[in-house]
Short mmCIF file of the C-alpha atoms (twelve columns), coordinates in Angstrom:
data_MODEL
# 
_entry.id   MODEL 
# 
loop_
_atom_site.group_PDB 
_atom_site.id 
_atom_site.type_symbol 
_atom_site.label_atom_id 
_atom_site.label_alt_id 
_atom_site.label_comp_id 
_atom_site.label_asym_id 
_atom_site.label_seq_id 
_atom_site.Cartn_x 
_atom_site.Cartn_y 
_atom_site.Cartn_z 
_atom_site.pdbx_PDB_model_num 
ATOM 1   C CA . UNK A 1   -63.285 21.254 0.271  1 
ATOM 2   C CA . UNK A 2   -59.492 20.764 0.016  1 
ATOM 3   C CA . UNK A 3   -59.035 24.392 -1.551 1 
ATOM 4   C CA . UNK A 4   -61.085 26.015 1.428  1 
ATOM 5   C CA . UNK A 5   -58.632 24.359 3.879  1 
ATOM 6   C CA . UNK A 6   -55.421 24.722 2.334  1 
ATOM 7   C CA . UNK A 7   -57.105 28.939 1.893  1 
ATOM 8   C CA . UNK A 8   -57.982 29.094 5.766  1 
ATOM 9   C CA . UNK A 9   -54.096 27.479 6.061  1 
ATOM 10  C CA . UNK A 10  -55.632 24.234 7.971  1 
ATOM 11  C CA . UNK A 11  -55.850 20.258 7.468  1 
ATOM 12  C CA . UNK A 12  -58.896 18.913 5.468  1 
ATOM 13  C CA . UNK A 13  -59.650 16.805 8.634  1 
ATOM 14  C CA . UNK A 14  -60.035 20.282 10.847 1 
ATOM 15  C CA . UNK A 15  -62.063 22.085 8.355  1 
ATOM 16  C CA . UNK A 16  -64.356 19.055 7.741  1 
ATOM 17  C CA . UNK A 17  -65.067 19.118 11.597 1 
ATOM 18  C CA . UNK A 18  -65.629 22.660 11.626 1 
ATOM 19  C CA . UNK A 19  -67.910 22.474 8.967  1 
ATOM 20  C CA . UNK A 20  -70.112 19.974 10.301 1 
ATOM 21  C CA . UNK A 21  -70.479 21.783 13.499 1 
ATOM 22  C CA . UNK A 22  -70.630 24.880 11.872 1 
ATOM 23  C CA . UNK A 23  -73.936 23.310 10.003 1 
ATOM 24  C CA . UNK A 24  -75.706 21.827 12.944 1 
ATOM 25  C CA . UNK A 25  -74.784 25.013 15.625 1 
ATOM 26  C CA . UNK A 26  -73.947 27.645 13.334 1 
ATOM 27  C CA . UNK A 27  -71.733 30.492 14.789 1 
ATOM 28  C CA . UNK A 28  -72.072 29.160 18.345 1 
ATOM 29  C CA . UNK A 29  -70.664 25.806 17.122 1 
ATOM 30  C CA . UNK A 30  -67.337 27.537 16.022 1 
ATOM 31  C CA . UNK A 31  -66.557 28.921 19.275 1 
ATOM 32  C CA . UNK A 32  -64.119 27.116 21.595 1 
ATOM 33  C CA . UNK A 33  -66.042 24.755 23.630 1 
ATOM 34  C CA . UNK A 34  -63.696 25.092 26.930 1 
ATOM 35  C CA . UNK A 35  -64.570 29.038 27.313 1 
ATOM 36  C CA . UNK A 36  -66.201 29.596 30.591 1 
ATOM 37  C CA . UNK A 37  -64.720 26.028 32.267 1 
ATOM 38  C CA . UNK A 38  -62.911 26.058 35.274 1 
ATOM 39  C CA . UNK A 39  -59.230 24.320 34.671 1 
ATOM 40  C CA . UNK A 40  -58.996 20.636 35.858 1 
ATOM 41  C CA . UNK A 41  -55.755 21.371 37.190 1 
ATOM 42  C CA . UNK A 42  -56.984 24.862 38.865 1 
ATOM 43  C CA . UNK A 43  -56.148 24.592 42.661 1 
ATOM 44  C CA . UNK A 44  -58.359 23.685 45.468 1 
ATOM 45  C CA . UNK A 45  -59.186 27.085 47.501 1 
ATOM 46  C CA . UNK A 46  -58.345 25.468 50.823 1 
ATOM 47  C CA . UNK A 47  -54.873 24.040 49.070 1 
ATOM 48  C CA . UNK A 48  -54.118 28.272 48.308 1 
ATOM 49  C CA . UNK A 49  -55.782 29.153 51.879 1 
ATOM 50  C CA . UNK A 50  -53.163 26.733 53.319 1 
ATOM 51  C CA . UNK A 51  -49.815 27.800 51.271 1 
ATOM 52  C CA . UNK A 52  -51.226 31.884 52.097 1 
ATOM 53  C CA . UNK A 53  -51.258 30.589 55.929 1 
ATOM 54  C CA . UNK A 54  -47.869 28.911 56.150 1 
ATOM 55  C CA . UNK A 55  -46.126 31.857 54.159 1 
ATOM 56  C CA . UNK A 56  -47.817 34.389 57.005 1 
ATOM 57  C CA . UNK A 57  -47.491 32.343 59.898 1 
ATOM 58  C CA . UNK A 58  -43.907 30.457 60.056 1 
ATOM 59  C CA . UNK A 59  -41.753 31.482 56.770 1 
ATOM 60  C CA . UNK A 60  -42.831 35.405 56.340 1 
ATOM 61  C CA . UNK A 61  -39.060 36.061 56.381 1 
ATOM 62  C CA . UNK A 62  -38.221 33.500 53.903 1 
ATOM 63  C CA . UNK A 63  -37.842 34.331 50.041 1 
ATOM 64  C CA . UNK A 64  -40.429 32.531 47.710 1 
ATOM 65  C CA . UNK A 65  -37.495 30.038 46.696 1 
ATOM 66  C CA . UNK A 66  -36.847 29.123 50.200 1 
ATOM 67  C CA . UNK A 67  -40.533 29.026 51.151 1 
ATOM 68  C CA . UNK A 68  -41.483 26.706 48.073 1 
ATOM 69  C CA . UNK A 69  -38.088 24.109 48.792 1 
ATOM 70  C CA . UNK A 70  -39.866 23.891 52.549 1 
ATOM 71  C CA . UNK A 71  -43.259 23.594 51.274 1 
ATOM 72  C CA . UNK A 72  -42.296 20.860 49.673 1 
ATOM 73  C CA . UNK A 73  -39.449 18.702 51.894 1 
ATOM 74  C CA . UNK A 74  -41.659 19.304 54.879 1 
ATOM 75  C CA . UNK A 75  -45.333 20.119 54.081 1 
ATOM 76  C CA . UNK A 76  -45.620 17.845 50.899 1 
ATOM 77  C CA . UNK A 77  -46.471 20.255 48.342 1 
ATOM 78  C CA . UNK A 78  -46.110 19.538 44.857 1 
ATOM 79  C CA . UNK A 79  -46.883 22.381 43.114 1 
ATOM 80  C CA . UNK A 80  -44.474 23.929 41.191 1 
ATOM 81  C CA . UNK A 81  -42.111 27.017 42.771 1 
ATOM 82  C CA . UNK A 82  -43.809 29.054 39.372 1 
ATOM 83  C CA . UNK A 83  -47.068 28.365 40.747 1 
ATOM 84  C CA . UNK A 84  -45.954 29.330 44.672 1 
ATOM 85  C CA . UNK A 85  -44.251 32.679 43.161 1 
ATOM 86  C CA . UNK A 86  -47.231 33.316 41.330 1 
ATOM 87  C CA . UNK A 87  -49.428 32.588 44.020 1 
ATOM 88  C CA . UNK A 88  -47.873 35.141 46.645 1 
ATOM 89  C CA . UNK A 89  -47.384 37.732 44.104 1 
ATOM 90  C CA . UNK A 90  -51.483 37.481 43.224 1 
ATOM 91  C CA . UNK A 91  -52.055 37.775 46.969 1 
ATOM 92  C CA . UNK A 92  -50.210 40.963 47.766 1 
ATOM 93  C CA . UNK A 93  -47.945 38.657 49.696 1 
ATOM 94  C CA . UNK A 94  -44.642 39.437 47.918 1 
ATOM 95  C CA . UNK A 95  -43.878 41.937 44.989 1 
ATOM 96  C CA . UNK A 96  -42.443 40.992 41.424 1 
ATOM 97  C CA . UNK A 97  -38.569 41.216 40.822 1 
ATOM 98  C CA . UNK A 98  -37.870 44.483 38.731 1 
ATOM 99  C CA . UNK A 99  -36.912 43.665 34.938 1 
ATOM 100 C CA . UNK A 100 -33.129 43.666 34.001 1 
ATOM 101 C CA . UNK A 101 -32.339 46.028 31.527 1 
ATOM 102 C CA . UNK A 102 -30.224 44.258 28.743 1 
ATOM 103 C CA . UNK A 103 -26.377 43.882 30.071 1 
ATOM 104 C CA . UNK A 104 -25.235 46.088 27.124 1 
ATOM 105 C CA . UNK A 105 -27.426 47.717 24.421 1 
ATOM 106 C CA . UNK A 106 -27.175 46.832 20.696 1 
ATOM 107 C CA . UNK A 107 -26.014 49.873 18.533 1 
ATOM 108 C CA . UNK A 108 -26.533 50.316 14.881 1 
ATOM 109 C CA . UNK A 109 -23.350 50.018 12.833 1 
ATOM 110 C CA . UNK A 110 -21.949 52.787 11.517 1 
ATOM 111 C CA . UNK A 111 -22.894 53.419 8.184  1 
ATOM 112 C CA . UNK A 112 -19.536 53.966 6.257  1 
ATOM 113 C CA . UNK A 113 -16.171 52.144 6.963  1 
ATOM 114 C CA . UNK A 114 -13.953 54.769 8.376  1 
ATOM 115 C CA . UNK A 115 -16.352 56.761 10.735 1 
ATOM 116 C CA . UNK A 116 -15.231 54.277 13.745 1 
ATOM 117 C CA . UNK A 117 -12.699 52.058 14.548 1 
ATOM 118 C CA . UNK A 118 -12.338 49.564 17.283 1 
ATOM 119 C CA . UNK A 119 -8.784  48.631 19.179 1 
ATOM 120 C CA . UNK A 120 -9.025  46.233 21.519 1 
ATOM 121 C CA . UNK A 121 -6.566  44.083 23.293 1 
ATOM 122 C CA . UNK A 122 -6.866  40.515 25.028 1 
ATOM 123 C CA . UNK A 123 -3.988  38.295 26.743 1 
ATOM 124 C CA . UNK A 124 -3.465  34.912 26.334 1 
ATOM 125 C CA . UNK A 125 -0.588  32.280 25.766 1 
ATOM 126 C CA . UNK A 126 -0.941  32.208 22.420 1 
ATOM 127 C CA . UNK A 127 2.834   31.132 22.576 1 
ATOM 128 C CA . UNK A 128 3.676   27.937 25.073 1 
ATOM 129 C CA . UNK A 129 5.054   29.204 28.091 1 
ATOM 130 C CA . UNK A 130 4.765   33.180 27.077 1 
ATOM 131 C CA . UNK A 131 1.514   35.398 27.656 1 
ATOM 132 C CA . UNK A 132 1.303   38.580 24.904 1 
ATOM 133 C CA . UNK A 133 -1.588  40.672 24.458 1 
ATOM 134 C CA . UNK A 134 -3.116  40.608 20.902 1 
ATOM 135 C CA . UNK A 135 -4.118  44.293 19.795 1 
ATOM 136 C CA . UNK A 136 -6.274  44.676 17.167 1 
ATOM 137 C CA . UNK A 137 -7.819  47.417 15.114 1 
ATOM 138 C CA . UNK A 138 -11.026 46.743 13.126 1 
ATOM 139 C CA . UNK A 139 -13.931 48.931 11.491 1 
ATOM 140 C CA . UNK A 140 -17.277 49.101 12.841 1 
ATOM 141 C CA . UNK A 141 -19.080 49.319 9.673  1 
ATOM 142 C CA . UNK A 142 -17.654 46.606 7.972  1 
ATOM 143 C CA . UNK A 143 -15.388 44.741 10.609 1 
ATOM 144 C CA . UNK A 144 -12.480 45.103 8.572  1 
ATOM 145 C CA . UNK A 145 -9.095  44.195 10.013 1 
ATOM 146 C CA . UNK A 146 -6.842  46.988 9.741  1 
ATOM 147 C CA . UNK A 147 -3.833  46.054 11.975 1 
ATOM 148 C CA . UNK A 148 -3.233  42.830 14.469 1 
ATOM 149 C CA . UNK A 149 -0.331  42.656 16.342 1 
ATOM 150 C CA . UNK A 150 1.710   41.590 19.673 1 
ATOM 151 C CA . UNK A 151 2.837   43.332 22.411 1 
ATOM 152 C CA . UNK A 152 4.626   42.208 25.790 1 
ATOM 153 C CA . UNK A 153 2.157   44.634 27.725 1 
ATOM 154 C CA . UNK A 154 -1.441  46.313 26.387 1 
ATOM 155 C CA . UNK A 155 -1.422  50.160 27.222 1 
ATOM 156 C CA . UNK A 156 2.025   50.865 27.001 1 
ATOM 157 C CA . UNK A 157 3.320   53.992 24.879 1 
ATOM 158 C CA . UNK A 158 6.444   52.963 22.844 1 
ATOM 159 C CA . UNK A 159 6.987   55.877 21.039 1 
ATOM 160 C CA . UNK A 160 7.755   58.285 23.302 1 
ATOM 161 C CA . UNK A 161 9.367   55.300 25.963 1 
ATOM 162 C CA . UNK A 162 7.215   56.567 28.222 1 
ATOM 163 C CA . UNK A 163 4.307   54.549 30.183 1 
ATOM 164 C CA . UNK A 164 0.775   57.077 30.079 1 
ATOM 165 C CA . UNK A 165 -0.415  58.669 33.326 1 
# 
């Protein structure tokens, strides 16, 4: 009995249960028993009748955050503002939030060092009482350092002495 559990990947305990259901119902004994229940915490109809009625009658203009903080300083609610949301959005009473795209999209490396290389520059004190600008170069592939230095000012052109247009 030990081998069937640890092959069906569950405690001895769970698959002597099943078994023993499995032998008095057969099939039907397997099934989960809750199917076809009603939840005990499922709300009343008159408790979503009411929230529907307050949310059309005096806080239409207010946005489900708003309308759940007054449901519950002033009308007692306690349902959660998840539930409220959920609630008006099932109802046709307010419309989901479009999905954020990712803030910046993931790129695959470059497959050899060399192809690209990154220069980027960020100010700091990294001296006590002087701020410099740390430039450094580094390969995408392999994030190599190739150079790392300081200058008083990022974006200037010392070579020619002139600053870039």
């Amino acid at each position: 009995m030990s081998e069937a559990a640890e092959v069906l990947g569950m405690p001895e305990r769970t698959f002597r249960r099943w078994r023993g259901r499995y032998e008095e119902s057969g099939a039907e004994g397997l099934y989960d028993r809750r199917l076809g229940r009603a939840s005990a915490r499922r709300a009343a109809v008159d408790e979503v009748a009411r929230v529907l009625e307050l949310f059309d009658t005096r806080y239409f203009d207010f946005t489900p955050k708003h309308f759940h903080e007054k449901l519950v300083s002033e009308h007692g609610c306690r349902r959660s503002y998840n539930w409220v949301r959920l609630t008006l959005q099932r109802c046709g009473r307010i419309t989901p939030a479009p999905r954020r795209g990712a803030h910046r999209r993931k790129r695959p490396r470059r497959p050899m060092a060399g192809m690209m290389l990154h220069q980027d520059g960020s100010r700091h004190e990294w001296v006590p009482g002087e701020r410099w600008d740390l430039i450094v170069t580094m390969d995408d592939a392999t994030s190599e350092i190739y150079s790392a230095f300081f200058v008083a000012e990022e974006g200037r052109c010392r070579a020619s002495g002139r600053s870039p247009r």
